[in-house]
Biopython code that builds the backbone (N, CA, C, O; Angstrom):
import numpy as np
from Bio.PDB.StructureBuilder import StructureBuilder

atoms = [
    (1, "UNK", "N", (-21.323, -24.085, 41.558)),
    (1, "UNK", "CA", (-20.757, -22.990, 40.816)),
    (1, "UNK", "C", (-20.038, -23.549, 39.578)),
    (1, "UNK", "O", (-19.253, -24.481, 39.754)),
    (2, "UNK", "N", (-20.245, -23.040, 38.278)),
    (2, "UNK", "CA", (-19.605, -23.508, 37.333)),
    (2, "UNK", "C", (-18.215, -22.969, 36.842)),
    (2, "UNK", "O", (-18.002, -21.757, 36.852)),
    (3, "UNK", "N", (-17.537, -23.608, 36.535)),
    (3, "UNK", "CA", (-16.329, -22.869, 36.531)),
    (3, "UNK", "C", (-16.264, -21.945, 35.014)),
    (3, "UNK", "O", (-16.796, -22.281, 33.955)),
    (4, "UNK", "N", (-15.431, -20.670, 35.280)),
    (4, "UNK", "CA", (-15.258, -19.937, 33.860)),
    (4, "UNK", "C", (-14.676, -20.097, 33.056)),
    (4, "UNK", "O", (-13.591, -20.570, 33.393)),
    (5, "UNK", "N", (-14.829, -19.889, 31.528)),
    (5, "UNK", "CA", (-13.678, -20.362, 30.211)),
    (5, "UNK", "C", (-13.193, -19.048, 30.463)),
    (5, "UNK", "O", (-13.739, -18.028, 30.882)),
    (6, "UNK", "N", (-11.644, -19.413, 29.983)),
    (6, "UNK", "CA", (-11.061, -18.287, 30.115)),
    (6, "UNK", "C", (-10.417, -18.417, 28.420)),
    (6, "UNK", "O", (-9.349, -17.893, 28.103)),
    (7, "UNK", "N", (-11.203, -19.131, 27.545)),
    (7, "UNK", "CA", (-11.158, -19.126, 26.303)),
    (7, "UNK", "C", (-10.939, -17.839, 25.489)),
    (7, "UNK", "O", (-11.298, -17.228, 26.496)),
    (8, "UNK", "N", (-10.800, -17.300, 25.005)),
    (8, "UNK", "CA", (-10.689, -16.428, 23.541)),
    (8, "UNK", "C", (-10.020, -16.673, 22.295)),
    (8, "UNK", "O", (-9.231, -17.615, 22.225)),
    (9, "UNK", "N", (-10.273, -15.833, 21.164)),
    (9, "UNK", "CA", (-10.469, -15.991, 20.158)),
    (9, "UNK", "C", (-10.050, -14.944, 19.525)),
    (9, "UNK", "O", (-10.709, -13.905, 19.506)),
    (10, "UNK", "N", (-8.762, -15.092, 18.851)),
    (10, "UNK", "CA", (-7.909, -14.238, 17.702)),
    (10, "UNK", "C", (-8.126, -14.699, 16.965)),
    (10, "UNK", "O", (-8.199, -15.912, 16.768)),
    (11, "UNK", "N", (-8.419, -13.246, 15.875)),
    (11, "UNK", "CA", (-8.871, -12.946, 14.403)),
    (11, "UNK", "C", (-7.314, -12.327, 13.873)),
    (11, "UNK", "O", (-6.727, -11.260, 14.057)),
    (12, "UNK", "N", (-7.017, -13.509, 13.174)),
    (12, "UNK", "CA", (-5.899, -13.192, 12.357)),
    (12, "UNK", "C", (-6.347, -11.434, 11.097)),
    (12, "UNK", "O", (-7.257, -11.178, 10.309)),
    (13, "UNK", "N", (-5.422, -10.871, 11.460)),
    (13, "UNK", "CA", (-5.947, -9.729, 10.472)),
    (13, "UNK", "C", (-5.536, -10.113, 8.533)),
    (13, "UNK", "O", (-4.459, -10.449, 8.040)),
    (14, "UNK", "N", (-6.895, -9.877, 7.854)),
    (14, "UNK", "CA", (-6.805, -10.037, 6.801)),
    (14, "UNK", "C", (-5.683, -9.473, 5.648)),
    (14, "UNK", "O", (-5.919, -8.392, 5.110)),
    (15, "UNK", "N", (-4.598, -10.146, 5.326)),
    (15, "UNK", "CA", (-3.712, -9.514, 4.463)),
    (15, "UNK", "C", (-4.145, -9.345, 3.086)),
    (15, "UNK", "O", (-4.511, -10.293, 2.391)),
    (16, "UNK", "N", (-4.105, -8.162, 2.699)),
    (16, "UNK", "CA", (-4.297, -7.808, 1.210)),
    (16, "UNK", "C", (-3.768, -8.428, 0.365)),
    (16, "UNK", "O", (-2.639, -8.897, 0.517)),
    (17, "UNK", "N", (-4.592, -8.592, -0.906)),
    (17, "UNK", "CA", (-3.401, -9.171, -1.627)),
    (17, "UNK", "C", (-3.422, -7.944, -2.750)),
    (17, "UNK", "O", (-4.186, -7.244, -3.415)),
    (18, "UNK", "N", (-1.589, -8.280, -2.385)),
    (18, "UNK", "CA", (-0.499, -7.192, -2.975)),
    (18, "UNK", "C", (-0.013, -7.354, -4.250)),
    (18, "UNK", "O", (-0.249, -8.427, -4.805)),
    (19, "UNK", "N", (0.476, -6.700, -4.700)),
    (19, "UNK", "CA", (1.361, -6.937, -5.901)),
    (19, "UNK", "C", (2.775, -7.324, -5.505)),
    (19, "UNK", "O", (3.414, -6.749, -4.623)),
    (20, "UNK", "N", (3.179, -8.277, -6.181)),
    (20, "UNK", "CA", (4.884, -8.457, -5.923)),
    (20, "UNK", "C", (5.377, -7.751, -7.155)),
    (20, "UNK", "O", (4.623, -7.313, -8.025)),
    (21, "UNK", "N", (6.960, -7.648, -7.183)),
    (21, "UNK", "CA", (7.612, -6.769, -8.564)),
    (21, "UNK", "C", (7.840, -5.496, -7.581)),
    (21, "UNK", "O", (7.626, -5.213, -6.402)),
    (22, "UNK", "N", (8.436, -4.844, -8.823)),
    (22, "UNK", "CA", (9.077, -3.801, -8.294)),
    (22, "UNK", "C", (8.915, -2.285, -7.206)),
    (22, "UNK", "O", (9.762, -1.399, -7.089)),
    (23, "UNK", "N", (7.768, -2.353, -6.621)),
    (23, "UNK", "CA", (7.574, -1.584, -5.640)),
    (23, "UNK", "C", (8.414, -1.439, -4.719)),
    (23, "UNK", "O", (8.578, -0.324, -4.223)),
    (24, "UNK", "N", (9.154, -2.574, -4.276)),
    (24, "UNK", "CA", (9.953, -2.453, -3.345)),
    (24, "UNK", "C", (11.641, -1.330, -3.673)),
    (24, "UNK", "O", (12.533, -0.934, -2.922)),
    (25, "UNK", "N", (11.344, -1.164, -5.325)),
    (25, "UNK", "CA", (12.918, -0.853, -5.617)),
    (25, "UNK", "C", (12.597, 0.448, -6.558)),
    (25, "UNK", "O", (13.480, 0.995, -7.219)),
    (26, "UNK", "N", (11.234, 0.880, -6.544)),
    (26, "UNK", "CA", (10.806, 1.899, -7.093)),
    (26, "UNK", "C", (9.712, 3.227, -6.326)),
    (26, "UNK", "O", (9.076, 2.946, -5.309)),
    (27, "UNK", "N", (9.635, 4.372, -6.844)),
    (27, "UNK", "CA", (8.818, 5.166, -6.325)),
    (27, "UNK", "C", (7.834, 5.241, -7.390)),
    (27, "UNK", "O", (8.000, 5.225, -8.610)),
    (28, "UNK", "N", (6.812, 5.323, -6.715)),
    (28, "UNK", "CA", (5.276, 5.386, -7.975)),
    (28, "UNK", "C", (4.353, 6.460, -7.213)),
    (28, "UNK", "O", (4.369, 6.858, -6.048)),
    (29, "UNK", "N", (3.584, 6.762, -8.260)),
    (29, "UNK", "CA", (2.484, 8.031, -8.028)),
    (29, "UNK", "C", (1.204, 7.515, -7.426)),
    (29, "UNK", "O", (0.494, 6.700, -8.014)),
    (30, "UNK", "N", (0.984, 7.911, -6.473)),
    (30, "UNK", "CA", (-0.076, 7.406, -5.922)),
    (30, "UNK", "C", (-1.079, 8.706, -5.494)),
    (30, "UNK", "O", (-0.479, 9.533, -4.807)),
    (31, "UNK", "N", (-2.760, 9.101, -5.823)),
    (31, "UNK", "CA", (-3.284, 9.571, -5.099)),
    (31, "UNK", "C", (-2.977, 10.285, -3.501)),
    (31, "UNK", "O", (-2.843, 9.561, -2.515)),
    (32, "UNK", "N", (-2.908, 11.508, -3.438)),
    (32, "UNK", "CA", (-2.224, 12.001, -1.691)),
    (32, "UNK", "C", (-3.044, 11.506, -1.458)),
    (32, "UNK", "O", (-2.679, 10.333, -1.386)),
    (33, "UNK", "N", (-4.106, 11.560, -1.245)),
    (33, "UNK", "CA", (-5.214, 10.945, 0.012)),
    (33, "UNK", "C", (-4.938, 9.951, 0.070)),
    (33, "UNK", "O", (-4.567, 9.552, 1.174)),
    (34, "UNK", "N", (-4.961, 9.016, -1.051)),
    (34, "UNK", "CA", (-5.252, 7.283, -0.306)),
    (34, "UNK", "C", (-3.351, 6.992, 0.234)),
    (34, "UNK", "O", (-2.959, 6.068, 0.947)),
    (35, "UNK", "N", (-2.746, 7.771, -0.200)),
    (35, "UNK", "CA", (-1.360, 7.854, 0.519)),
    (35, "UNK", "C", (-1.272, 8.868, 2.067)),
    (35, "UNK", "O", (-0.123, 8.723, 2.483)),
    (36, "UNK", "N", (-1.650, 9.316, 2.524)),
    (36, "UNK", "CA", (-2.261, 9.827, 3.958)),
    (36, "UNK", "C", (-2.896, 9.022, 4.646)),
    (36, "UNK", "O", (-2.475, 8.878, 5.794)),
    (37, "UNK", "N", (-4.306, 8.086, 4.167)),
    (37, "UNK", "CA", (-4.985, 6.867, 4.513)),
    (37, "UNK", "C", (-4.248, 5.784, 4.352)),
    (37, "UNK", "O", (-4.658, 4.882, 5.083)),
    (38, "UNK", "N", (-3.395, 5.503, 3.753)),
    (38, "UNK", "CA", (-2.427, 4.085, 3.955)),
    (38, "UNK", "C", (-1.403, 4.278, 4.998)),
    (38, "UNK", "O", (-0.870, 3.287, 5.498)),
    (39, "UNK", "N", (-0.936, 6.015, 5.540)),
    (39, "UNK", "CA", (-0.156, 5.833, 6.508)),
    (39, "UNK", "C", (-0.457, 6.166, 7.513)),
    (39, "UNK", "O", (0.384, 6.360, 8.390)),
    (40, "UNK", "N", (-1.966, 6.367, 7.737)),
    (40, "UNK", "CA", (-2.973, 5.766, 9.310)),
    (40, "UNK", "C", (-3.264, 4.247, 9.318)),
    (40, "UNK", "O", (-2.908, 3.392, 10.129)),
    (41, "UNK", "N", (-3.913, 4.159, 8.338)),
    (41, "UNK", "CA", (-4.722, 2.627, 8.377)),
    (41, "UNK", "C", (-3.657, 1.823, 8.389)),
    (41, "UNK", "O", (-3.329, 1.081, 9.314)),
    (42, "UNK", "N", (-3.026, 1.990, 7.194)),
    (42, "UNK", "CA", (-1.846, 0.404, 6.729)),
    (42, "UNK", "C", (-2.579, -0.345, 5.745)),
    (42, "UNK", "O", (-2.329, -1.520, 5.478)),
    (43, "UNK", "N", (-3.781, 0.563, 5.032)),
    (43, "UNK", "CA", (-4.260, -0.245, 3.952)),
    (43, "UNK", "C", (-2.952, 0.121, 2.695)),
    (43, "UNK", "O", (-1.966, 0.832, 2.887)),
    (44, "UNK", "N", (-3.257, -0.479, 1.638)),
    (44, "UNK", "CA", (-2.615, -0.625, 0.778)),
    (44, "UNK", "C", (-3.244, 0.426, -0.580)),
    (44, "UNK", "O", (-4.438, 0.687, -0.731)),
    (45, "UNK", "N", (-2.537, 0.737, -1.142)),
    (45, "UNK", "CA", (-2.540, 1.992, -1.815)),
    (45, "UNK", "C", (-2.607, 1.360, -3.612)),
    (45, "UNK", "O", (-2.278, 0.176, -3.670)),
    (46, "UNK", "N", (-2.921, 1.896, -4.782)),
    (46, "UNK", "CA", (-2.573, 1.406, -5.754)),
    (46, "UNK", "C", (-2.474, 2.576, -6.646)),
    (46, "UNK", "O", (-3.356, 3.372, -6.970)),
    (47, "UNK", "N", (-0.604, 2.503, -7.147)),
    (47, "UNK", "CA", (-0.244, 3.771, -8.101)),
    (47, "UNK", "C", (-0.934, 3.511, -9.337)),
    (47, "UNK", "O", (-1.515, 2.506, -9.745)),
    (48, "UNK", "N", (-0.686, 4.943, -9.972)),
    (48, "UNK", "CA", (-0.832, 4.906, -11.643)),
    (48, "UNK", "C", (-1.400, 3.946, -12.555)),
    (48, "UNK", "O", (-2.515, 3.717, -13.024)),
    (49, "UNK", "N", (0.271, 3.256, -12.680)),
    (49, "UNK", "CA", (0.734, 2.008, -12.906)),
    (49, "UNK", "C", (-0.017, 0.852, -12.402)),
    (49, "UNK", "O", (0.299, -0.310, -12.661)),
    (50, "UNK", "N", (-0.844, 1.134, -11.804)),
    (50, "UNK", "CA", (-1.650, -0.206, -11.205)),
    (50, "UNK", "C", (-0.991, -0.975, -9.785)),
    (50, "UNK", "O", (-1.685, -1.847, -9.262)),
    (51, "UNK", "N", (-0.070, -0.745, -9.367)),
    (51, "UNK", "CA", (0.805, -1.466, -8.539)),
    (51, "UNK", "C", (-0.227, -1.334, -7.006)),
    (51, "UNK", "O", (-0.995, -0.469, -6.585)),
    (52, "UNK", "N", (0.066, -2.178, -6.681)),
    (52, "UNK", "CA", (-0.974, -2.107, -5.186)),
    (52, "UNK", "C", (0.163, -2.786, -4.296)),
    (52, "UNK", "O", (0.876, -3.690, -4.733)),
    (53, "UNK", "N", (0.266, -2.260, -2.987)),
    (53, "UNK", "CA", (1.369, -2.017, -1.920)),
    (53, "UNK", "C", (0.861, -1.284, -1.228)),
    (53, "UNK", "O", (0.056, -0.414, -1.561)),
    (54, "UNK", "N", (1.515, -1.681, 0.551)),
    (54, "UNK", "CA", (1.366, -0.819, 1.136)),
    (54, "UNK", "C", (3.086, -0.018, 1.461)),
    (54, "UNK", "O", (4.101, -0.666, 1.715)),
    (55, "UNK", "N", (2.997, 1.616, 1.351)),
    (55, "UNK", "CA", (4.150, 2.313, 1.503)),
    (55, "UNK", "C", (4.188, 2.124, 2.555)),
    (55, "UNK", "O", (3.311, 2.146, 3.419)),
    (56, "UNK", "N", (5.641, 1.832, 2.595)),
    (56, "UNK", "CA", (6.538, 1.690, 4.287)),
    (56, "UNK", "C", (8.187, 2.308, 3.861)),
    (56, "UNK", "O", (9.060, 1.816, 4.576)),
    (57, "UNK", "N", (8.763, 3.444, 2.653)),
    (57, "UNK", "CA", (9.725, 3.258, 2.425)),
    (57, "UNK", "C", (9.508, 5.040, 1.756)),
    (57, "UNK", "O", (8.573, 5.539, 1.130)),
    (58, "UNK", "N", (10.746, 5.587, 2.204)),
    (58, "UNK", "CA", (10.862, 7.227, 1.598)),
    (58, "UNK", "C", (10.702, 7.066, 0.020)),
    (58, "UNK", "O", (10.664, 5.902, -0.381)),
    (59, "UNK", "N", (10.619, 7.937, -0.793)),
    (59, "UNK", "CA", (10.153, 7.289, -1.922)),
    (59, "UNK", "C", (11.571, 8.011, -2.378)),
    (59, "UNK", "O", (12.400, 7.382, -3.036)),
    (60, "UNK", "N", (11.773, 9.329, -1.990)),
    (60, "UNK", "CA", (12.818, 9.908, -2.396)),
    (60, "UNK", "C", (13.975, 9.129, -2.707)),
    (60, "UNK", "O", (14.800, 9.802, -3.325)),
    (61, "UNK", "N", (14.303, 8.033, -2.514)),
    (61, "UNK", "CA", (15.610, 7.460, -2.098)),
    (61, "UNK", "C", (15.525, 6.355, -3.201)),
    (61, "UNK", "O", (16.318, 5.419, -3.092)),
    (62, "UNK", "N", (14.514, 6.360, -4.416)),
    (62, "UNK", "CA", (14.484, 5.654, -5.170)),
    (62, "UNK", "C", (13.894, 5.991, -6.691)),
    (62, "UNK", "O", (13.024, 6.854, -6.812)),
    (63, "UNK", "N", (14.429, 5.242, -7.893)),
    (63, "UNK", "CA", (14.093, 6.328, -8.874)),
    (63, "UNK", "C", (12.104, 6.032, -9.063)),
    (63, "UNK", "O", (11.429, 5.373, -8.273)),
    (64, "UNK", "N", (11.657, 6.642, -10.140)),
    (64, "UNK", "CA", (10.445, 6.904, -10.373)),
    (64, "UNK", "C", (10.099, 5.714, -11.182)),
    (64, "UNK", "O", (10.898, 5.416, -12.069)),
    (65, "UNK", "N", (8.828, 4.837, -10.996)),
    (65, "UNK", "CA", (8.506, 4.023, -11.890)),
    (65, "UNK", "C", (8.025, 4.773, -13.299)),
    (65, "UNK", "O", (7.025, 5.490, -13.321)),
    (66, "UNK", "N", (8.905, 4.509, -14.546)),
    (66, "UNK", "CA", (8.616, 5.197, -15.904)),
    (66, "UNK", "C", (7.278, 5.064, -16.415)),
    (66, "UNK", "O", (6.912, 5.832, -17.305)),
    (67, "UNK", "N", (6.376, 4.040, -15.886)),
    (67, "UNK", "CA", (5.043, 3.889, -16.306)),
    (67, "UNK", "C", (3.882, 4.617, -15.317)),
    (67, "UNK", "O", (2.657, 4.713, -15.395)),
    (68, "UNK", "N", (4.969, 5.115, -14.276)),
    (68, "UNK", "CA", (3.784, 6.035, -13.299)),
    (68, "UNK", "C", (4.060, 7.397, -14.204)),
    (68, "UNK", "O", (3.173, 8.094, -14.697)),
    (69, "UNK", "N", (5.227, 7.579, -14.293)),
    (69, "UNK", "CA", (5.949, 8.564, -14.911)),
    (69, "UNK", "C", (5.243, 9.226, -16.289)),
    (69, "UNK", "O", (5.243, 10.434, -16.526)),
    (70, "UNK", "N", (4.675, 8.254, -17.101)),
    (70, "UNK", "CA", (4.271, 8.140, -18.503)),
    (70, "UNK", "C", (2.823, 8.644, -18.410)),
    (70, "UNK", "O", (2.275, 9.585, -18.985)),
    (71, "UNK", "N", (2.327, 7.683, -17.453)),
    (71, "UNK", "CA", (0.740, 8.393, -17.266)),
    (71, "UNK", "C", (0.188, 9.610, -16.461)),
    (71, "UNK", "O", (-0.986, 9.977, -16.511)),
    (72, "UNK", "N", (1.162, 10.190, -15.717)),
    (72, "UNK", "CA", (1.187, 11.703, -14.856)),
    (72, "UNK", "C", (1.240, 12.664, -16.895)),
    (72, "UNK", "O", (0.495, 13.528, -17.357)),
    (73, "UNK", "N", (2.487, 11.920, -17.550)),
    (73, "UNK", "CA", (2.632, 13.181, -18.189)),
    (73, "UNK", "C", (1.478, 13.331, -19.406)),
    (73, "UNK", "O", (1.404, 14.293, -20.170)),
    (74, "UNK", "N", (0.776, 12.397, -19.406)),
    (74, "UNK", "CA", (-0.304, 11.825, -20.333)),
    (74, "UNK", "C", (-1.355, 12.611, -19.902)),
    (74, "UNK", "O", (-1.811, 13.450, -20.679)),
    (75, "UNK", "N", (-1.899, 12.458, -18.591)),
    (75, "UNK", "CA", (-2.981, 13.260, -17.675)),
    (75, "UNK", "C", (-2.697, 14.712, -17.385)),
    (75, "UNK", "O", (-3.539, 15.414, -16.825)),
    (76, "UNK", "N", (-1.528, 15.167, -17.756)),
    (76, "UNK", "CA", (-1.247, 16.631, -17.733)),
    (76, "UNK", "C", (-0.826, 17.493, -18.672)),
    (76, "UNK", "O", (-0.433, 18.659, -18.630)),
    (77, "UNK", "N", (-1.041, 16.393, -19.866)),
    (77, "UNK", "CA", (-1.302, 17.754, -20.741)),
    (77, "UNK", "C", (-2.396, 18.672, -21.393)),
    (77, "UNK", "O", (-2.064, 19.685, -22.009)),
]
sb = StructureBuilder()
sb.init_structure("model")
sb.init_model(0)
sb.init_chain("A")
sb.init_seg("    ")
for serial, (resi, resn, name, xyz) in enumerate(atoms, 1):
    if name == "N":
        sb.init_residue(resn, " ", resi, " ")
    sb.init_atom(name, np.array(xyz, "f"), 0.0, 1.0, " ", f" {name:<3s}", serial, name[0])
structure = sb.get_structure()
């Protein structure tokens, strides 16, 4: 009888690469959907502004990035 491996094999999960800078100390405009899908999945989202992050933080509780800010008012007029 041969004996069994009781071997396995973890797959480190692939981290995105993020933007560093001010996401952490700002609120930015992001698409609702891919902001609904980043807070099932935990993929990472990318505002306006280009910023790519994944949200983990009320946004309310922080002011508005002026360059998300700039291009909402650009696209709505």
């Amino acid at each position: 009888m041969e004996p069994m491996s009781d071997t396995t094999t973890e797959v480190a999960p692939v981290q995105p690469d993020l933007d560093d800078g001010d996401h952490e100390r700002m609120a930015h405009y992001v698409n609702k959907v891919d902001a609904v899908r980043s807070n099932v999945t935990g993929e990472p989202v990318v505002a306006l502004c280009g910023k790519r992050w994944v949200p983990n933080r009320l946004p309310e509780k922080y002011p508005v990035c002026q360059t998300c800010a700039e291009i909402l008012a650009s696209l709505t007029k």
